[in-house]
Every structure is written in structure tokens, then in C-alpha cells.
BADRENNU-509479 format. One record per residue: x, y, z of N, C-alpha, C in turn; residue in one letter. Coordinates in steps of 0.001 Angstrom, whole numbers, plus 500000, padded with zeros to 6 digits. Each point is the difference from the previous one (the first is absolute). Example, Ala and Ser with C-alpha at 12.3 -4.5 7.8 and 13.67 -1.06 7.14 Angstrom:
2
513190494310507800499110501190500000500900501200500000A499650501050499280500820501190500060499230501090500730S
REM end
This chain:
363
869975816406136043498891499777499055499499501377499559X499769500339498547499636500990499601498368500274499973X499028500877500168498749499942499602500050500406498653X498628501168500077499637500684498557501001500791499913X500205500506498875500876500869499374501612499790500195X500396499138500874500800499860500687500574500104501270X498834500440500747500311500606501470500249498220500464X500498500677501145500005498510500574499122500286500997X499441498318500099499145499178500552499321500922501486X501203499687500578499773500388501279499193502375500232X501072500201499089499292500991499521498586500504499815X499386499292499355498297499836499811499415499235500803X500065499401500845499592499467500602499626500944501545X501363500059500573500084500889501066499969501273500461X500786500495498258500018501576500266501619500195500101X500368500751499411501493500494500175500753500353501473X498972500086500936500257500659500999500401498427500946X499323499294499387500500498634500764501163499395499662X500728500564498878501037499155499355501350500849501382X499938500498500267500795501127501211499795499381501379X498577499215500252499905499476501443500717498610499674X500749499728501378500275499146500633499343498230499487X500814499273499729499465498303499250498938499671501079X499839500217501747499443499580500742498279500540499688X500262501277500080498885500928499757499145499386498312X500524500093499211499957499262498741498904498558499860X500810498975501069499124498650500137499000500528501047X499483500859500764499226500175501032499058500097498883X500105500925499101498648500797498926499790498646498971X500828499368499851499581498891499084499226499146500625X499895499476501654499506499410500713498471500816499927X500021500862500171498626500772500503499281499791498402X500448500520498982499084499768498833499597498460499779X500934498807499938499445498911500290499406499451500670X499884500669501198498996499885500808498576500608499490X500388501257499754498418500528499146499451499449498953X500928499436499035499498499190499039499270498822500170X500536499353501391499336498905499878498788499933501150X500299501091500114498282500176500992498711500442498672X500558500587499221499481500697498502499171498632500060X500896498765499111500027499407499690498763498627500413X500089500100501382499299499113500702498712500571500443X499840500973499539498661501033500176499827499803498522X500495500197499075499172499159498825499362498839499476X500995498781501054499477498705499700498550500103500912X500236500268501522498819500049500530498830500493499412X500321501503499299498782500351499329499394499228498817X501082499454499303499357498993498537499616498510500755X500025499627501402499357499042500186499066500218500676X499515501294500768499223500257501250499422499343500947X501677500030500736499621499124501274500046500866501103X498937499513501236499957501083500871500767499646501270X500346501586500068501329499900501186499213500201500873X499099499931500295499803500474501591499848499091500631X499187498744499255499923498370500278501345499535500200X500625500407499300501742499332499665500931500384501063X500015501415500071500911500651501112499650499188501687X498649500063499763499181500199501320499812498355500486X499312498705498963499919499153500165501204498728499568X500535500508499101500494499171499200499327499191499225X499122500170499291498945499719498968499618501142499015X500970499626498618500093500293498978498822500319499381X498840500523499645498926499941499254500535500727498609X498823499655498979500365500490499033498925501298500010X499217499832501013498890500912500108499181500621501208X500955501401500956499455500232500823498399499517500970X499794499584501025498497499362500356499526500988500258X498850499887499894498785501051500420499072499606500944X500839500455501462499817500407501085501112498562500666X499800499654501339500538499064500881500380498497499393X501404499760500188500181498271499582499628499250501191X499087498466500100499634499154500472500575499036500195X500475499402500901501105499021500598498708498905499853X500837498975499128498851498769500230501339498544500325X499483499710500926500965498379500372499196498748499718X500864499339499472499848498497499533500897499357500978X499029498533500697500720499216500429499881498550499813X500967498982500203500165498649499477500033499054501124X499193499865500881500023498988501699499730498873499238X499424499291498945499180498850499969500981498664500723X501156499741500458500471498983500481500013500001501674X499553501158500550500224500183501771499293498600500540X501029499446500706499375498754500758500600500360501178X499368499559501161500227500348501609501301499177500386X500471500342500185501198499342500676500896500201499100X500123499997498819501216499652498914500625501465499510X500484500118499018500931501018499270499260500210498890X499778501165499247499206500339498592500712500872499783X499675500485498575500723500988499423498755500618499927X500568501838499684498174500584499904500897501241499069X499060500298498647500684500778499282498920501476500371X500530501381499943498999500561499694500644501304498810X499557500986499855500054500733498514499098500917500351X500078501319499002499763501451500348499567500828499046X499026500434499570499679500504498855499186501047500285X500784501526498848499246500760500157499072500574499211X498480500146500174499128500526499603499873501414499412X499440500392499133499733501358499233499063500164498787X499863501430500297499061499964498293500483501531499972X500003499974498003500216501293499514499319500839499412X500121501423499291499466501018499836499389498926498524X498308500243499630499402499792498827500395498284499663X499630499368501178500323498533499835499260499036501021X498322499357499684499785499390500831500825498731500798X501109499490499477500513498833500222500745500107501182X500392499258500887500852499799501131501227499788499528X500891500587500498501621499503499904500797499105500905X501057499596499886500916499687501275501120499686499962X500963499940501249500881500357499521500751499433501421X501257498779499610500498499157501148500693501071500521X499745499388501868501584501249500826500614498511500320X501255500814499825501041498987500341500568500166500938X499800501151500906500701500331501718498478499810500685X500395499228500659498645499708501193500594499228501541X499682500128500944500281499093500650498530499653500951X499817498663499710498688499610500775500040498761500952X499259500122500976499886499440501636498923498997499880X499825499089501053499009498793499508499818499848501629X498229499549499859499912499740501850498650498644499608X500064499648500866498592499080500136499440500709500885X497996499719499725499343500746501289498974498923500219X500146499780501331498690499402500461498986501075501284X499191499750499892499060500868500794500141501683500503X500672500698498814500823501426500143501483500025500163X500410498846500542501462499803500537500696499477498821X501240500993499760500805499580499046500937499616500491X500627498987499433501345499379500011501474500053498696X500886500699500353501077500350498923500401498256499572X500232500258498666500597498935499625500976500662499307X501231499436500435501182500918499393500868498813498975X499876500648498526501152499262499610501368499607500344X500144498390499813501413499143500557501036500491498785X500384500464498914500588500210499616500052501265499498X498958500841500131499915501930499249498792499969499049X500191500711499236498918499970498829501437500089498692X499338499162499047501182499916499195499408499795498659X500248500788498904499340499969498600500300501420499358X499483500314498899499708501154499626499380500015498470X499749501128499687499397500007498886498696500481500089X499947500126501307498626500404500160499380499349501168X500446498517500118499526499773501367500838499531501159X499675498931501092500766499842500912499644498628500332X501014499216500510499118498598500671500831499728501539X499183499599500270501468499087501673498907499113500597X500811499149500471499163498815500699500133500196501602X498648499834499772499236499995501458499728498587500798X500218500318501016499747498796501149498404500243500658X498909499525499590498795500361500905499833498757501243X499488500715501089500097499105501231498884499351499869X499953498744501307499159499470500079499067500540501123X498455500093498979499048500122500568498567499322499744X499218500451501197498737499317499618499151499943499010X499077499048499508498974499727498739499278501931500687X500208500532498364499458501260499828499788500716498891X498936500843499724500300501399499343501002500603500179X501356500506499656500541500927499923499973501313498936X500866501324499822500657500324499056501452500311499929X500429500342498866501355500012500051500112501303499501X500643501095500440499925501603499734501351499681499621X500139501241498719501083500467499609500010501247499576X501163500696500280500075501413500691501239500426499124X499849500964498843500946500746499241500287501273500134X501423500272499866500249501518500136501047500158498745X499721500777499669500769500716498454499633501654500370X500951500532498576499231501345499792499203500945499628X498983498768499880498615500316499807499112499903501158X500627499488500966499529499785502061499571498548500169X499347500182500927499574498504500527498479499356499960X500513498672499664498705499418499392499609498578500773X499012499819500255499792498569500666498938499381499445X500426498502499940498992499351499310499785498565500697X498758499539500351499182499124500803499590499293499118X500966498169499955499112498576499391499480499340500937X498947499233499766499701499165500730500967498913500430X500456499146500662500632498984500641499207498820500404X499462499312499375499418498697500997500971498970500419X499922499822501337500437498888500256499954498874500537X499538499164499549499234498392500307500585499114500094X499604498792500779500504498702499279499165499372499559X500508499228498887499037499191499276499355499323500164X498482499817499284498852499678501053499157499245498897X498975499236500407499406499083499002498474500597501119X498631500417499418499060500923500439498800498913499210X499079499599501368498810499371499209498389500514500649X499152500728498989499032501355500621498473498345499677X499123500390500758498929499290499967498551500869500356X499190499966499604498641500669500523499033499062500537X499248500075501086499286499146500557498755499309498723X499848500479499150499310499596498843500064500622498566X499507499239499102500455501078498421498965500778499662X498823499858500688499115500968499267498662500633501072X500195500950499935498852501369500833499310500573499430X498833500513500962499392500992499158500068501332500352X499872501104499499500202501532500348498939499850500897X501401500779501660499016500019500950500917499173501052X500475498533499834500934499301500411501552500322500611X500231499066500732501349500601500511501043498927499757X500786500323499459501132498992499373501227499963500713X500329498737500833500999499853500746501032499021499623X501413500559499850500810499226499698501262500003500838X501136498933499678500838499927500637501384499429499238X501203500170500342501338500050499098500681499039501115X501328499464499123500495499137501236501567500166498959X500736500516500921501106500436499511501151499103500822X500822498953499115501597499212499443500955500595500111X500994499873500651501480500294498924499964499459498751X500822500068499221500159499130498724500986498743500303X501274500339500957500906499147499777499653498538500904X499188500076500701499903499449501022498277499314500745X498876501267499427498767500014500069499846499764501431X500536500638501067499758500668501472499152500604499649X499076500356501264499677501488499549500518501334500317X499348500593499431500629501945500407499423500691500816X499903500571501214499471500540500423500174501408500264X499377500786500494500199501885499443500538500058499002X499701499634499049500344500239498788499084500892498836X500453501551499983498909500805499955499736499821498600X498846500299499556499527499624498611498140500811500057X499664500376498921498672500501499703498858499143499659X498922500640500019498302499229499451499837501041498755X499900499270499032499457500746498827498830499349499518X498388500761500009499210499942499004499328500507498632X499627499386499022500324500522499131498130499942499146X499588500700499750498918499729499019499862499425498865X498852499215499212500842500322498428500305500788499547X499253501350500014500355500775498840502307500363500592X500184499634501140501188499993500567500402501266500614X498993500366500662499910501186501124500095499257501068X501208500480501121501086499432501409498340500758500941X499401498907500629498746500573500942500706499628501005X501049499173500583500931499909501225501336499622499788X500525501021500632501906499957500055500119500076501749X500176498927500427500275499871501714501587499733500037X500481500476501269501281499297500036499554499006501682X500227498374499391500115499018501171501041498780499483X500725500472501234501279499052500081499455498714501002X500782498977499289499403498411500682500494500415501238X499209498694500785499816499605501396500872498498500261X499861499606500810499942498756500258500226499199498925X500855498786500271499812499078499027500371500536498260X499836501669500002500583500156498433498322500238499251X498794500316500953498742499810499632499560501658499957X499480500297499365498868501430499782498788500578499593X499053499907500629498869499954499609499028501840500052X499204499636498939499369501614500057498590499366499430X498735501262499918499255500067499671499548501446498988X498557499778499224500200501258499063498401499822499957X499185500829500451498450500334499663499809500377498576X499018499122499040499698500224499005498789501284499816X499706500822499319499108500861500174499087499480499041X498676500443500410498896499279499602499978500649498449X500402501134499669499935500138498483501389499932498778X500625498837500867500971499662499464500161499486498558X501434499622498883499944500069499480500106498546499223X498839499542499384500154498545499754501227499170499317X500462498889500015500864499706499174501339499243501185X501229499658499660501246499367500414500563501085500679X500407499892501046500589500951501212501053499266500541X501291500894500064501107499341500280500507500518501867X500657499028500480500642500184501161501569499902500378X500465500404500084501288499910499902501225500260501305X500827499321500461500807500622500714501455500115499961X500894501238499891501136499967500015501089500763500673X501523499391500050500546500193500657501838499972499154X499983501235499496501207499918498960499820499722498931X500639498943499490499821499291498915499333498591500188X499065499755501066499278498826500260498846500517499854X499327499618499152498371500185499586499194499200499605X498615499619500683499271498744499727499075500745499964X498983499774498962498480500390499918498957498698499610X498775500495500648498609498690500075498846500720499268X499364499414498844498862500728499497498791499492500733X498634500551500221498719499962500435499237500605499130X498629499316499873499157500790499116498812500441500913X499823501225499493499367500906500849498346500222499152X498488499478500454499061500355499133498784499153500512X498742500902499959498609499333500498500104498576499345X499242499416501163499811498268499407498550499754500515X499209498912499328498823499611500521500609498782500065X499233499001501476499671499053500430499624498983498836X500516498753499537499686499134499817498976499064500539X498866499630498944498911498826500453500825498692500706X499079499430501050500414499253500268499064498779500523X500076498448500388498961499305500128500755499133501270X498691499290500656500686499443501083499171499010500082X500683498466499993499652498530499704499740499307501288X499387498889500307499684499371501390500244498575499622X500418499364500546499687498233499607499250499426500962X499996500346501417499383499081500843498421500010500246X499229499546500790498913499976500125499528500556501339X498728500786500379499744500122501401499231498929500160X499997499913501354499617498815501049498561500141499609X499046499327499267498523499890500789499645500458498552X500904500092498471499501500523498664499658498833499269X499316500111498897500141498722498871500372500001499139X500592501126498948500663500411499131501032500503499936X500631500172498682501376501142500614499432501277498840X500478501028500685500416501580498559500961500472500035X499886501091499832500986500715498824499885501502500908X501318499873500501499630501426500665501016501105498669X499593500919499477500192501281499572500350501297500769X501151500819499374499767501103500582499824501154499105X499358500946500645499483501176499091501468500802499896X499646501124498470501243500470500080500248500901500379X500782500895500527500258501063500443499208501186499389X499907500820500729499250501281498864500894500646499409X499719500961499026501267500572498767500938500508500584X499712500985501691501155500573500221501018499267500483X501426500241499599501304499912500664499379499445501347X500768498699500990500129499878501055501184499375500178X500676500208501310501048499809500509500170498369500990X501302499780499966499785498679500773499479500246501515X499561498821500218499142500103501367498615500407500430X499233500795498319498882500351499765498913498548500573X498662500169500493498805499542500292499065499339498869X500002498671499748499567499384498367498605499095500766X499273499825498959498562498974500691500168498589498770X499947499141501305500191498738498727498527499205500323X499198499192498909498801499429500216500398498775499861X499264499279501093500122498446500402498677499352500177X500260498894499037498236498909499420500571499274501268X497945498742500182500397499210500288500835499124500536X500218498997500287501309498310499642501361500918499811X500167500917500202501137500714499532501499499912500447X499728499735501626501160499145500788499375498755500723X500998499316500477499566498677500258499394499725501617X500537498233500402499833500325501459500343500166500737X501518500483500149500751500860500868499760501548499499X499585501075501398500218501026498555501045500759501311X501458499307499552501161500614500737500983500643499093X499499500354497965500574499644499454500361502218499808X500929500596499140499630500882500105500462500238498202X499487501585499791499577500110498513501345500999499727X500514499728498620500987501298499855499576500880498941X499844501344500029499755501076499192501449500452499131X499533499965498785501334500634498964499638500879499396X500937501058499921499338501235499000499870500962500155X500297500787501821499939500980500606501707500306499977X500850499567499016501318500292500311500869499459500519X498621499108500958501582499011500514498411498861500394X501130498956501068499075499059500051498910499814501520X498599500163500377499716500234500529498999498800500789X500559499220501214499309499016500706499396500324501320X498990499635499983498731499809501037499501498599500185X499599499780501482499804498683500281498749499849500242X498978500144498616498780500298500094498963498853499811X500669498440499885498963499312499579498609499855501051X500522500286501220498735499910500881498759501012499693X500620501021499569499279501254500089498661499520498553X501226499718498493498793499818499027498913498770500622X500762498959500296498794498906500427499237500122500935X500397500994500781498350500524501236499231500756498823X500401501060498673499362500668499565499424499082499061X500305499096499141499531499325499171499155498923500926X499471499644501155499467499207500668498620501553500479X500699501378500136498573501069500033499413500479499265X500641499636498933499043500381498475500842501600499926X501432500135500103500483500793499833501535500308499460X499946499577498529500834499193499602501582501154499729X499512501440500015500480501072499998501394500091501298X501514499658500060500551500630500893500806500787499766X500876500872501187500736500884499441501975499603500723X500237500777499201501732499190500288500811501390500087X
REM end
């Protein structure tokens, strides 16, 4: 092949002095410039795309834009099917974090070499759960199915533990594990006043079967209206599948619907109460019979309470006429209105007083 003017090819290219060396020597120098060329070459594309090698060399994560300062290993994981005893699949995935020069925004950026470990923990103590078949996927993440053992109704978590070349990362879900439960919460009454103490009690089912459960750990949640938690207890049933607590109302409490609640996983039952000063209702108290030794009958009345608030079991004065009971006086009177219902076996008492000119008794 000829070049310019006619020299040949090899001529301009190499130099005259090469046309004299050896064919071996010859392909060595053609090797080495194609080699330089295409290092040339690939240092140009890199530069017209600017991607950074130090991420690339170092991580194997291509950026188009050096980070500014440390990449952040963040793991994603996929448990939602773990049932105790059985086989699940559990996916997890790897992503790395960054931010760049003159750019509030976060970046990221999948690793696709990772290898990550899986344990259950109960009470500090971990337990390996080792995949039955490897970890198998790619693209970015990994999956393998897991065998979780059988254990007791609990809180757990399930740690998972990554190593790449960005180091090692661990990450803590919650785990509950229950059996299914049907939860019914009750309060000894629906309504208090600030100041009061509100006692309730839960009675915890299986679902499949409605046994009960017993140690079966689960919380007390109370709740205000405005929906500020004034008690988070942890009490696991007793006996029978039963759990009972109490909660002191404070006297400058907050008026309105107050919730109680108890749970245990995904079993949750809540009871509303209304919480707020009450006054005493008027009330009157009737006689039919007659006392021994009268000639008429009346009308016994009772006075009403005074304005303040009183509580059941409070001290009331009822007035008794005349003829008011009959001639047995074995009979006795019932008071309504103090909250609940309140009997005394007082007919002797008014008919000695209505026989002393003292028609006034007290109950």
C-alpha cells in the first residue's frame, strides 16, 4: 500500500527504520499503538459522559457524577409472608445513597454484588435462618426461602445483615407473632367524673376455636380526646384468657369520650367512656301504706339535692306526712337518684316520727 507521495504505507507510519526490523518486531509496535489508541479513545468517551471512576473502579457503581463525600448503604426488605412453621420466600435489595457538588437532591444508585444474612431475635438472642436453596436473583436484588421455626405467641424481630463494598449494614423489622385472637375490652361503667378511677377488663379467644389464651402478651392503651396515649402498659392475660387493669383519672382532666384499648399484634379491641362533672338528679319517694294508729294518708316528698355534684351513696333527707304508711310499718322505702338505687327499711322509723310530731327523717 502506497501513502502520500507515494511512499509506502508502512513507511509513514513506522519510520523507515522499521521497514529493516524483523515481521515479529513489526506486529509487537502495531499491538502497542492499538493499544494506545484505544485507551485514547475510552478516555474520551468517559470524559464526554463523565462518569466517575473512583465509584466505578472501587464500587462498581457507575455514576454519572462523582458524590460528595461517603456513599450510604440503604437495604430494603420483603418478609410480609413469614409464618412459623412453614417455608416463605423473603426478597431483599440494596441501594446506594449520595448527594452531589451544587445539588440539594438525593441520588441512588442499585449494588448488584451484596451478600446478606438473616437471623430472628428474641430477647437479644439471635437465631440464623439460613437459606434452603442460596440467594438467587439479580438485578439488584436477592430472594431465597426461608423456613422460620416454631415458636411462642411473641414480639419478635427479624435482622438482616448486608455486606458489599460499601461494608456492612443491619437492619431491624419488627416480627409479631400471634395467633389469631377475637379480644373483648369492658369498663366497669361508661361515665366518670375527673378525679375517678376507671377500671376495666379484656377477655381474650382464639379465633378458630374461642378457647381462651393465656400469657398471651398484649398492651393497655389510653387515649384522651384530644388523642394524647396517658397509658401504654404492657399486661399479658392470666387465667382463663382474662386481663384486667386500672387508670386514675386526674381531677383536672380532660372532658369529653376517652378511649381504652388493648392489643396484641394484629388483635385490637377498644371501649369508649365519657369522662365529665355531673350533678345529681331530683328525685321523689312515694308510700302507699298507712301507719298503725293514723286517719289519713300523705304524700311523702323529697327535697332536692343541693347544686353541688354528689356521688352515689351520698346522705339525702326525705319528709314524711301523716297516714303516710299503713298498719304494718314492716314496709321499706326505695330512694332513686343518687346513681343507683338506694333501700332502707325505714317505715318504723317515719311512723314513730310522724306519731312525735317529727315528720323530718334521714336516709
Amino acid at each position: 500500500m502506497l501513502g502520500p507521495l507515494g511512499t509506502p504505507f508502512e513507511t509513514c507510519l513506522f519510520g523507515p527504520a522499521a521497514l529493516s526490523e524483523p515481521a515479529t518486531t513489526r506486529g509487537a509496535i502495531r499491538w502497542k499503538y492499538a493499544i494506545a489508541i484505544g485507551a485514547l479513545a475510552l478516555a474520551a468517551l468517559i470524559g464526554s459522559t463523565q462518569v466517575c471512576l473512583s465509584t466505578g473502579f472501587t464500587h462498581g457503581l457507575w455514576l454519572n457524577q462523582c458524590p460528595d463525600g461517603e456513599l450510604r448503604q440503604l437495604i430494603s426488605v420483603n418478609a410480609g409472608g413469614l409464618t412459623r412453621g412453614a417455608t416463605s420466600s423473603v426478597t431483599v435489595s440494596v441501594q446506594a445513597l449520595y448527594s452531589v457538588v451544587n445539588s440539594e437532591n438525593r441520588h441512588s444508585a442499585t449494588v448488584t454484588k451484596f451478600a446478606p444474612e438473616l437471623a430472628l431475635v428474641a430477647n437479644g438472642a439471635e437465631t440464623p435462618l439460613p437459606p434452603q436453596k442460596g440467594w438467587q436473583g439479580g438485578g439488584g436484588y436477592l430472594s431465597a426461602a426461608i423456613a422460620l421455626p416454631k415458636v411462642n405467641d411473641g414480639q419478635y424481630t427479624l435482622r438482616t445483615r448486608v455486606t458489599s463494598t460499601l461494608g456492612s449494614t443491619t437492619l431491624d423489622l419488627p416480627l409479631p407473632l400471634f395467633t389469631p385472637a377475637r379480644v373483648h375490652v369492658i369498663t366497669d361503667r361508661p361515665l366518670y367524673e375527673p378525679g375517678n378511677t376507671v377500671k376495666f377488663r379484656a377477655l381474650v379467644l382464639k379465633a378458630n376455636d374461642l378457647t381462651p389464651l393465656e400469657e398471651r402478651p398484649g398492651t393497655w392503651l389510653i387515649t384522651d380526646p384530644q388523642g394524647e396515649v396517658l397509658l401504654e402498659e404492657k399486661a399479658p392475660t392470666g387465667p382463663w384468657g382474662v386481663v384486667a387493669g386500672s387508670f386514675p383519672i386526674d381531677r383536672g382532666a380532660v372532658s369529653g369520650e376517652w378511649t381504652v384499648s388493648w392489643r396484641s399484634g394484629t388483635a385490637v379491641e377498644q371501649r369508649r367512656f365519657t369522662v365529665k362533672p355531673f350533678t345529681l338528679p331530683r328525685f321523689k319517694v312515694e308510700a302507699a301504706r298507712r301507719c298503725a294508729g293514723t286517719r289519713r294518708p300523705a304524700r311523702a316528698r323529697a327535697r332536692p339535692p343541693p347544686p353541688a355534684p354528689r356521688r352515689a351513696g351520698s346522705r339525702g333527707r326525705s319528709t314524711a306526712y301523716e297516714g303516710q304508711w299503713g298498719s304494718r310499718p314492716t314496709s321499706s322505702i326505695i330512694v332513686e337518684g343518687l346513681g343507683a338505687a338506694t333501700t332502707r327499711s325505714t317505715s318504723a322509723v317515719v311512723c314513730n316520727s310522724i306519731r312525735r310530731g317529727r315528720p323530718r327523717v334521714e336516709f
